[in-house]
Kinemage of the C-alpha trace (Angstrom):
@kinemage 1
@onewidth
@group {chain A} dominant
@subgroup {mainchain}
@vectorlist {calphas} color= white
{ca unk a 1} P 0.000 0.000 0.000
{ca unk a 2} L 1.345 3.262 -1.127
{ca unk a 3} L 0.005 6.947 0.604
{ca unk a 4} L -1.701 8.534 -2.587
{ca unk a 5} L -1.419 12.357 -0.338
{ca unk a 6} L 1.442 14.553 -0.207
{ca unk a 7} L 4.290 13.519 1.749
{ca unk a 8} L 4.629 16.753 3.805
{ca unk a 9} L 2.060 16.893 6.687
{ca unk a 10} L 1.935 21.013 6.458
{ca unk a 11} L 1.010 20.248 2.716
{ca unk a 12} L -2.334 18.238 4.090
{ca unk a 13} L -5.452 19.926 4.889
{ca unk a 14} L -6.485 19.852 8.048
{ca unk a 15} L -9.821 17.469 8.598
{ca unk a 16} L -9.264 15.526 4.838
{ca unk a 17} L -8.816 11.977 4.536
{ca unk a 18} L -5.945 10.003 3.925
{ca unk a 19} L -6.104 7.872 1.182
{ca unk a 20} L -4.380 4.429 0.294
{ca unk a 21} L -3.640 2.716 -2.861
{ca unk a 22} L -2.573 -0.955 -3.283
{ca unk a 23} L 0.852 -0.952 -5.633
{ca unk a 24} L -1.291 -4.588 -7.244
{ca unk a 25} L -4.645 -6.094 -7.409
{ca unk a 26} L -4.979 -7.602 -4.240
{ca unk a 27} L -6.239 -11.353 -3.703
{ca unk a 28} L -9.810 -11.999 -3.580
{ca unk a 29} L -11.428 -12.142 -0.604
{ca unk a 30} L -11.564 -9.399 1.994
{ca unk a 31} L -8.660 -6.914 2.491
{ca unk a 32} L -7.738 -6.602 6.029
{ca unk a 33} L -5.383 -3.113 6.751
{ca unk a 34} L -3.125 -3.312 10.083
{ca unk a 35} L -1.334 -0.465 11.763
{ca unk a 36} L 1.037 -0.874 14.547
{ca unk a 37} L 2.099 2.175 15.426
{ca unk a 38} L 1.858 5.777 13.254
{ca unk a 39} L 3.280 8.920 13.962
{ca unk a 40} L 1.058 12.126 14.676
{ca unk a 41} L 2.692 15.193 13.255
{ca unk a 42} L 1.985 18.712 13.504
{ca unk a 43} L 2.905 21.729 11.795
{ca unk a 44} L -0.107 24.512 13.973
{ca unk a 45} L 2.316 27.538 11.249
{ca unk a 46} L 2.332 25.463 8.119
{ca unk a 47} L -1.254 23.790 7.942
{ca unk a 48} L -4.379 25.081 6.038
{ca unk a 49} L -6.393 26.773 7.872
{ca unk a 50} L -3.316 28.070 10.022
{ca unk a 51} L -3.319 26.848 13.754
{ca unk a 52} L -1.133 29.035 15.595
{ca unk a 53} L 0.737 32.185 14.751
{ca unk a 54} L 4.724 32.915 14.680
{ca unk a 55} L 4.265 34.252 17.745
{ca unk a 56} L 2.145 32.059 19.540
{ca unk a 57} L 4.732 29.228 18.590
{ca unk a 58} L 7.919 30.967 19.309
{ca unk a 59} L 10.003 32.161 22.777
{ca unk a 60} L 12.883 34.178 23.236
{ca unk a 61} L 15.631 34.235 25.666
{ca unk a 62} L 18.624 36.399 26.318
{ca unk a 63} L 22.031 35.072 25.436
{ca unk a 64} L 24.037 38.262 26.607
{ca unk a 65} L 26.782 39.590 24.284
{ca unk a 66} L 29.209 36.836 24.859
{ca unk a 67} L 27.194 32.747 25.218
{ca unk a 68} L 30.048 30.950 26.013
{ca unk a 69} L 29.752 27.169 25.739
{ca unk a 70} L 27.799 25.028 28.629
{ca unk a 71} L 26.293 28.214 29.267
{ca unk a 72} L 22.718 27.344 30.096
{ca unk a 73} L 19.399 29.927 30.233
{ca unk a 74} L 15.994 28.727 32.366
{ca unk a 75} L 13.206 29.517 29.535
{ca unk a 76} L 10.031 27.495 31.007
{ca unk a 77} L 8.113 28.331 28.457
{ca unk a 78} L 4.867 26.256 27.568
{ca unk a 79} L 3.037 25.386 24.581
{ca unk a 80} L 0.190 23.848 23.531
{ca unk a 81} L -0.095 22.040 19.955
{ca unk a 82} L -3.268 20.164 18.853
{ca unk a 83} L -4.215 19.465 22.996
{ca unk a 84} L -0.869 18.205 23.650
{ca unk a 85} L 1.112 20.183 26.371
{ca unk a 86} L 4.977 20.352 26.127
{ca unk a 87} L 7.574 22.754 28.017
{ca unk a 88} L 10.673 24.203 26.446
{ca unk a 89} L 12.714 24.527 29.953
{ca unk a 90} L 16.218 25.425 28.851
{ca unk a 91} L 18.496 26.393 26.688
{ca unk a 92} L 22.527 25.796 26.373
{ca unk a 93} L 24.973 27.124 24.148
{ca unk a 94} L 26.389 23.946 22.484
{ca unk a 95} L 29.278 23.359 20.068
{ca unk a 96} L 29.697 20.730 17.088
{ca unk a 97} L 31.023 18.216 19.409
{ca unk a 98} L 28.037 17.869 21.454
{ca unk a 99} L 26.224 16.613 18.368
{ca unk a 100} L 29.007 15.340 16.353
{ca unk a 101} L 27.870 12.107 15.385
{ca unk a 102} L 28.913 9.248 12.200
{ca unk a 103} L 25.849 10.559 10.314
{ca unk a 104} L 27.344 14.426 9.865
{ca unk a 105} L 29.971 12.585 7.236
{ca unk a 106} L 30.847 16.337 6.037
{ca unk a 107} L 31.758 17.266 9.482
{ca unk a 108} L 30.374 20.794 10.757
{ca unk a 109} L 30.376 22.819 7.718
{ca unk a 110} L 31.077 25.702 9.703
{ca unk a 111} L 27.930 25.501 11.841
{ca unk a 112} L 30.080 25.207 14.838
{ca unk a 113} L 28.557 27.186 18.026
{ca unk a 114} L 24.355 26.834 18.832
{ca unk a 115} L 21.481 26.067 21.077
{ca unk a 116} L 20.323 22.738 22.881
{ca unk a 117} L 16.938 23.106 24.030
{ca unk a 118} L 15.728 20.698 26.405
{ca unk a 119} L 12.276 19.705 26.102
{ca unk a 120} L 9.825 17.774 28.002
{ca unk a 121} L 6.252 16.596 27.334
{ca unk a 122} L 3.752 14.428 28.468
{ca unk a 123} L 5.472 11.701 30.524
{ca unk a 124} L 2.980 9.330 28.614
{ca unk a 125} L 3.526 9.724 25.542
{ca unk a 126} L 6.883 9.667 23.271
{ca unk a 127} L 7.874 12.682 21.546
{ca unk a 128} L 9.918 14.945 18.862
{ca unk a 129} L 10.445 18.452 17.678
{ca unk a 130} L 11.587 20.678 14.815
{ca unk a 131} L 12.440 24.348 15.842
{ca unk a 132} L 14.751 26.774 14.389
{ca unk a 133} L 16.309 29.581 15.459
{ca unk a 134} L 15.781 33.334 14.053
{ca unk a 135} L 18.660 33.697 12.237
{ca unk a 136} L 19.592 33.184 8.912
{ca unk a 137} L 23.242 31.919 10.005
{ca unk a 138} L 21.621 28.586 11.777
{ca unk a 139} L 20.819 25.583 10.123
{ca unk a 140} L 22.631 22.343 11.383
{ca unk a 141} L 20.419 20.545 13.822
{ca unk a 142} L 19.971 17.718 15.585
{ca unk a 143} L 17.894 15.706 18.343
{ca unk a 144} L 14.429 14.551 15.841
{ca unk a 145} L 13.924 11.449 15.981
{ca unk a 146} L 11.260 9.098 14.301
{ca unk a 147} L 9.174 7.757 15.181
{ca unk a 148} L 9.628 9.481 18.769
{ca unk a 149} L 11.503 7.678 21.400
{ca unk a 150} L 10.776 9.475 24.222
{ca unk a 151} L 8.908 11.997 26.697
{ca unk a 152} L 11.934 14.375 26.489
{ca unk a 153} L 13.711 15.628 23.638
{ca unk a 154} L 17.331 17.780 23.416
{ca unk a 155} L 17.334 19.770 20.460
{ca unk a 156} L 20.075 21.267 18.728
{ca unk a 157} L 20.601 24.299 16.191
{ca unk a 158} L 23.886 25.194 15.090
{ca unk a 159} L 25.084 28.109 13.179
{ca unk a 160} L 27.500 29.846 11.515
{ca unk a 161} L 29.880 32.546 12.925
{ca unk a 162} L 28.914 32.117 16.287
{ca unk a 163} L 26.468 32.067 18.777
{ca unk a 164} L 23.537 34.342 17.784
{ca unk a 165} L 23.658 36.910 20.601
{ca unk a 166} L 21.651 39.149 22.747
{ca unk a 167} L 18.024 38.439 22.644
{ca unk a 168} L 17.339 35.021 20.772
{ca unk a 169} L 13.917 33.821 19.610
{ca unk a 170} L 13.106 30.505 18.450
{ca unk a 171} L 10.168 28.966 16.785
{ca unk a 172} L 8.791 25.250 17.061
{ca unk a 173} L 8.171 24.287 13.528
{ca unk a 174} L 6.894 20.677 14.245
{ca unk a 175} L 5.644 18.496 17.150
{ca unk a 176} L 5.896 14.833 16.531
{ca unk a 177} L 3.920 12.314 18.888
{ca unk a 178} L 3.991 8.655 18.610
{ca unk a 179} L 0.457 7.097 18.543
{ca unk a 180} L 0.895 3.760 20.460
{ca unk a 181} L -1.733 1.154 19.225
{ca unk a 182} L -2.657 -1.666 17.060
{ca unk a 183} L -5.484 -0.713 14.367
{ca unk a 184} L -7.177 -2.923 11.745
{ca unk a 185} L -9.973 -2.578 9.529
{ca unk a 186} L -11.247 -5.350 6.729
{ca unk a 187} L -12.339 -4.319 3.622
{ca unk a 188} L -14.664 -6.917 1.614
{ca unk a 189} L -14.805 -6.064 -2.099
């Protein structure tokens, strides 16, 4: 079974269906579809109609004029995207070796100083998040996984030329939540 929808969730309208199409003629018979496991995402800036606003989506802290790595800022701010509550509660200035990792094969590419959020949601359920930060010079990120492994989440920007300094504000772009569950429905032609 292949998705016959665009791949990008912000490119689906909000409240369509989903639709399915088999890649051959399936047996005859009834057609029973499983699911174990999917995984919810959300884009509140990017969906039609929009959900949230830049604002209502984004936080800002103060770096000072000189974030020097470890450095860490309380932000506690909270959010709420499609009734699920998460908490942005700090921020560290990072460098490329916190992240560094097999999978960067080009190394940093000059995005060598950023931000590590930490960020925690429900306890019960298994999360991940795209944000960015306002700057054109940041782009390198990591800490989204999926599916979601967990109720927590670091996640990292990097940039270029430094940290970004002074008052920074950063936008969540995408909340990912793992739906937990077997589903099935049968089909009978």
């Amino acid at each position: 079974m292949i998705g016959n929808f665009p791949w990008q969730p912000f490119e689906h309208r909000v409240g369509s269906e989903f639709e399915f199409t088999s890649q051959s003629k399936p047996a005859d018979g009834p057609l029973t579809l499983m699911v174990e496991n999917a995984v919810a995402y959300y884009a509140p800036l990017y969906a039609e109609p929009r959900q949230a606003t830049p604002e209502e989506m984004s936080f800002t802290f103060n770096a000072g004029p000189d974030p020097q790595p470890g450095q860490t800022w309380q932000v506690n701010k909270e959010f709420e995207i499609a009734g699920h509550r998460l908490q942005v509660t700090s921020a560290r200035a990072a460098t490329f070796a916190d992240i560094q990792d097999p999978a960067f094969v080009d190394g940093s590419q000059g995005y060598d100083y950023g931000y590590q959020f930490a960020v925690q949601g429900n306890p019960l359920e298994k999360i991940s998040v795209v944000m960015y930060i306002g700057s054109d010079a940041c782009w390198l990120y990591a800490g989204t996984h999926i599916p979601p492994e967990a109720s927590s989440v670091l996640y990292t920007e990097h940039c270029r030329d430094g940290y970004p300094q002074g008052n920074v504000t950063v936008t969540i772009a995408e909340l990912s939540i793992l739906v937990e569950n077997t589903w099935q429905a049968t089909w009978t032609p």
